[in-house]
Structures are given as structure tokens and as C-alpha cells.
N, C-alpha and C positions, 0 to 999 in steps of 0.2 A: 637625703640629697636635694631633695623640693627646699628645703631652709638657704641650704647653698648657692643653689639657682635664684634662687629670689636675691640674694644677699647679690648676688655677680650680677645679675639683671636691672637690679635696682642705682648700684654705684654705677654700674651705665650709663646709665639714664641722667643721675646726676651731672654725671663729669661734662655728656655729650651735651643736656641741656645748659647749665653752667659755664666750664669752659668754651663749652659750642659758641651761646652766646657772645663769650667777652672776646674769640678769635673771630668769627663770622660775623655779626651786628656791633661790635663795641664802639665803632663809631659813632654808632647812629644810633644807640641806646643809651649810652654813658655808663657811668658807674649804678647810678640807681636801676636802669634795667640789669644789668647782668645783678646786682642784688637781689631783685625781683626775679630774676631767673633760677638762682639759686635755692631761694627760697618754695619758688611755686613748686619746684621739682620737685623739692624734699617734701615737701605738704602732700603730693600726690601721689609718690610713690608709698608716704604711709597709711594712705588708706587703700593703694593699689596691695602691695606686699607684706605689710604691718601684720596681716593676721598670719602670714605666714611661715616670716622670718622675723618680725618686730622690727624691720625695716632702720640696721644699723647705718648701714650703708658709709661705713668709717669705719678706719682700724682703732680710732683714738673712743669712740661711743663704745667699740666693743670691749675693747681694755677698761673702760668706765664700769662697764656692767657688772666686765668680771669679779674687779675688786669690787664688785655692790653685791658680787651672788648673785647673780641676775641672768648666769649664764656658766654652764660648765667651761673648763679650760678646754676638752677635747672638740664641742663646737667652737669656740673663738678662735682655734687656731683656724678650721676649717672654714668660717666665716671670713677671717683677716685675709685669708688666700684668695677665697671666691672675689671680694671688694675689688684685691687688688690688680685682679685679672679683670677684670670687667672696667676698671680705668682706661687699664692700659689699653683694651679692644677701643676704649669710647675716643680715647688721644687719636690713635691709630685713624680711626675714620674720621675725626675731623683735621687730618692733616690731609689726608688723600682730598675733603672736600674743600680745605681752603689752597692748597695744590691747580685746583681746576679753574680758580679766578684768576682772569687775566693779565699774563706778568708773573704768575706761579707765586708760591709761597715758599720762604725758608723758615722752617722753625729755629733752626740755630740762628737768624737773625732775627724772624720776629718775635719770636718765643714762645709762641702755642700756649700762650695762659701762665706760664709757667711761674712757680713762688721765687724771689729771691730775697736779698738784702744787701743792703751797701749801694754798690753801683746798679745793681740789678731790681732794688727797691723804687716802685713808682715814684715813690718822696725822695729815693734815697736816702731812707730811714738807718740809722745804726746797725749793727747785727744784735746786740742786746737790747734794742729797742724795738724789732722786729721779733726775738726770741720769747719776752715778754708777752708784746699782743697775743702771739700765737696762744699764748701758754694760756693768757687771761681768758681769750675770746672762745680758744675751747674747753675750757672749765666751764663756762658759762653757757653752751653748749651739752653739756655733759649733765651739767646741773640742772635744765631746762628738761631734757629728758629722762631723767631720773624723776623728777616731780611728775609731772606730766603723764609717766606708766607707771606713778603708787597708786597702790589699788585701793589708795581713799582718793586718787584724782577722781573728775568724771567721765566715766566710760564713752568713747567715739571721739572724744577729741584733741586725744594728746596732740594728731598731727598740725593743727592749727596753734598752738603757741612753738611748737619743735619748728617749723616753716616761718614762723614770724621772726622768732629769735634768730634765723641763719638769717634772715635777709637784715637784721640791723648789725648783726657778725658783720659781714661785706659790706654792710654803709660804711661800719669801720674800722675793716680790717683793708680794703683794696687800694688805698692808698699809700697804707707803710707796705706791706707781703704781696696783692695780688690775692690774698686771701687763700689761707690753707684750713687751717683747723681739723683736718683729713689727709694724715699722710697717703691714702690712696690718690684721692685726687693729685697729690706734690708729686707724685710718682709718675702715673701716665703721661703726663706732659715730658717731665723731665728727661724722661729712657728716650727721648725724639729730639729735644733741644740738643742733650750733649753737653760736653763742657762745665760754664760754669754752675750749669741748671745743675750736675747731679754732682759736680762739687759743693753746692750749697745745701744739696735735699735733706741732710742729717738734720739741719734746723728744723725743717718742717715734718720730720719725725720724731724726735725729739721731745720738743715742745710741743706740742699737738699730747703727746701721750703723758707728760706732766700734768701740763695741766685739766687731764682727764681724770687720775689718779685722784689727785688733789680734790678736783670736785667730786668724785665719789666718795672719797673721807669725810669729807664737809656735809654732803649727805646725808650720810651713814652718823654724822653725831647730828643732826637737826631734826634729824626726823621721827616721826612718832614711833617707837616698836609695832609692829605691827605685822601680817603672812609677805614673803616676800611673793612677789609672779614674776612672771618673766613679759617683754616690752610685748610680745607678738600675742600673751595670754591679755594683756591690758588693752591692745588694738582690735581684739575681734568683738565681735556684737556678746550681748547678754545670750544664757541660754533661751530665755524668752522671746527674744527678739530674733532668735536664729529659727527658733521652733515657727514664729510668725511669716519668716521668709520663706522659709519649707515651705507650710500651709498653701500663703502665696503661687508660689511657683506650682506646686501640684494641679490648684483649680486653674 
């Protein structure tokens, strides 16, 4: 249950920092801060949660894994749950606190972050040109962390190229989508906007878990044979280095 709670604690954190950001600062940050928002979260929460859940924190990373063997189906189901509850908590309080600025807030008219295409698309991107990004940007996403926790990466720092990669995702995903690549995140917003937001959500589940697949196949032929681990065994310290922290902490 501790893997679960991390995984629901962690997408939290994401959504509230992330979306938090692009509803509450997006004026006054632009696009590169809520990218930087995105990014730093994810950078943090896996070295907060990584050793204990491998800090999926997406339904689209853990469908990645699966097809990599990187994770049983009976936690990914229970992982994909946790994610997607811990979105929806993280939407929920940032409606209530963008609510309390004055003049109130509508999410059905401002849209709480929320992903679309067509008219709903910042550019007004196509929906197959919107379906595409997603597909590509989380592949590349997927494929970042899959490299990242092969246990020929080096140990402690998957999180910093996994947080770099999301923040150049959002350089250039948030002006065709709003930026999904996590059908949790497309999610919690959505269930609040309404309308055309969860008429549109299939796209950003969708493609989000395409192109997850895809990049674990791609993977899965480029990479060297070699013992599979799992993301949360490749985010924690060496046994050495753990036995040094003991030591530590005892004197």
C-alpha cells in the first residue's frame, strides 16, 4: 500500500505544482515557468518517492514499464488508480484556491489547465496534429525513463534527465495541447471543466498510452540484454551507500 500512496502523493504534487502553476501564476510566469514547473516537480518528487514507488506518477509511464517488464500488471492497475486519484484531489484544490481570487473563478470558462484540440488548442492546433504531439512527446518521455532506470544508467540520477526531458515536453507541447502526456493529469482538470474538456479527454488518453507503448518496444529492441529492475530499485542508493547513511544517522 506504501508504493500506492507514493504513487497518489506524488501525482499530487505534480498536477497541483504544474497545473497549479499555469492556473494560479500563468500570467506572470508564461509558458517557460509552468515548464519549469513541471519539470522541477517531477525532478523532486523522484528523488522524494523514486525509492519507493519509482515515482511513475502517470498512467502513460506505467503502461510503459509494463510492456518493458518493469512492473507486474496487478500493481500497474493499482498504481494507474492511485495517479489518478491524487490528480483529481490536486484539480479539486486548485479550483477551490483559484475560486478565492477576486471575481471568483469558472473552470468551465477558464479551464483549470485543462488539455484540448481544435478550438480548445492554444494554437488551435488540428486534432491529428495535437494527437501526434501527444503520442510523440510521450514516447519520448517514456523512453527517457526507461534509459534513465537501466541498471547500466548511473545510480542517483535518473531524476534529473526524467525532469529535464518534461520541461522541454511543455516547451513544446503547451502550445499545440496545454501539454498532457499523462492521462492523469488530462483527467483531474477535466471532471471540473465539463463539457468540451471530457469530450475531448480520449485524445489525451489515448495518445499519451501509444505512444508509451511504442517507446517501450523501441527500447526493448535498442537496448543491450541485460537483468531487468524495476524504476524505484534503480532510484534508491547503493547497498553501500545506504549502509554509510545508517552508520551516519546512528553516531
Amino acid at each position: 500500500m506504501k508504493k500506492f500512496a507514493a504513487e497518489a502523493i506524488g501525482t499530487f504534487v505534480l498536477v497541483f505544482g504544474g497545473v497549479g502553476s499555469a492556473v494560479l501564476a500563468g500570467t506572470h510566469i508564461g509558458y517557460l515557468g509552468v515548464s519549469l514547473a513541471f519539470g522541477l516537480t517531477l525532478l523532486t518528487m523522484a528523488y522524494a518517492i523514486g525509492p519507493i514507488s519509482g515515482c511513475h506518477i502517470n498512467p502513460a509511464v506505467t503502461l510503459g514499464l509494463l510492456v518493458a517488464r518493469k512492473i507486474s500488471v496487478k500493481d500497474s492497475v493499482g498504481y494507474v488508480i492511485a495517479q489518478i486519484v491524487g490528480a483529481i484531489v490536486a484539480a479539486a484544490l486548485i479550483l477551490f484556491i483559484a475560486q478565492g481570487a477576486p471575481g471568483g473563478y469558472s473552470a468551465s470558462v477558464a479551464g483549470l489547465g485543462a488539455n484540448g484540440y481544435g478550438a480548445h488548442s492554444p494554437g488551435q492546433y488540428s486534432l491529428v496534429a495535437c494527437f501526434l504531439a501527444e503520442a510523440i512527446l510521450t514516447g519520448l518521455l517514456v523512453l527517457t525513463v526507461l534509459g534513465s532506470t537501466d541498471i547500466k544508467a548511473p545510480v542517483g540520477f535518473a531524476g534529473i534527465p526524467i525532469g529535464l526531458v518534461l520541461v522541454l515536453i511543455h516547451l513544446v507541447g503547451i502550445p499545440i495541447t496545454n501539454t498532457s502526456v499523462n492521462p492523469a493529469r488530462s483527467i483531474g482538470p477535466a471532471l471540473f471543466v465539463g463539457g468540451w474538456a471530457l469530450q475531448q479527454l480520449w485524445l489525451f488518453i489515448v495518445a499519451p498510452f501509444i505512444g508509451a507503448v511504442i517507446a517501450a518496444v523501441v527500447y526493448g529492441v535498442i537496448r543491450v540484454p541485460d537483468t531487468l529492475i524495476s524504476t524505484s530499485e534503480a532510484e534508491r542508493a547503493l547497498p553501500s551507500e545506504q549502509r554509510e547513511r545508517g552508520a551516519a544517522a546512528v553516531s
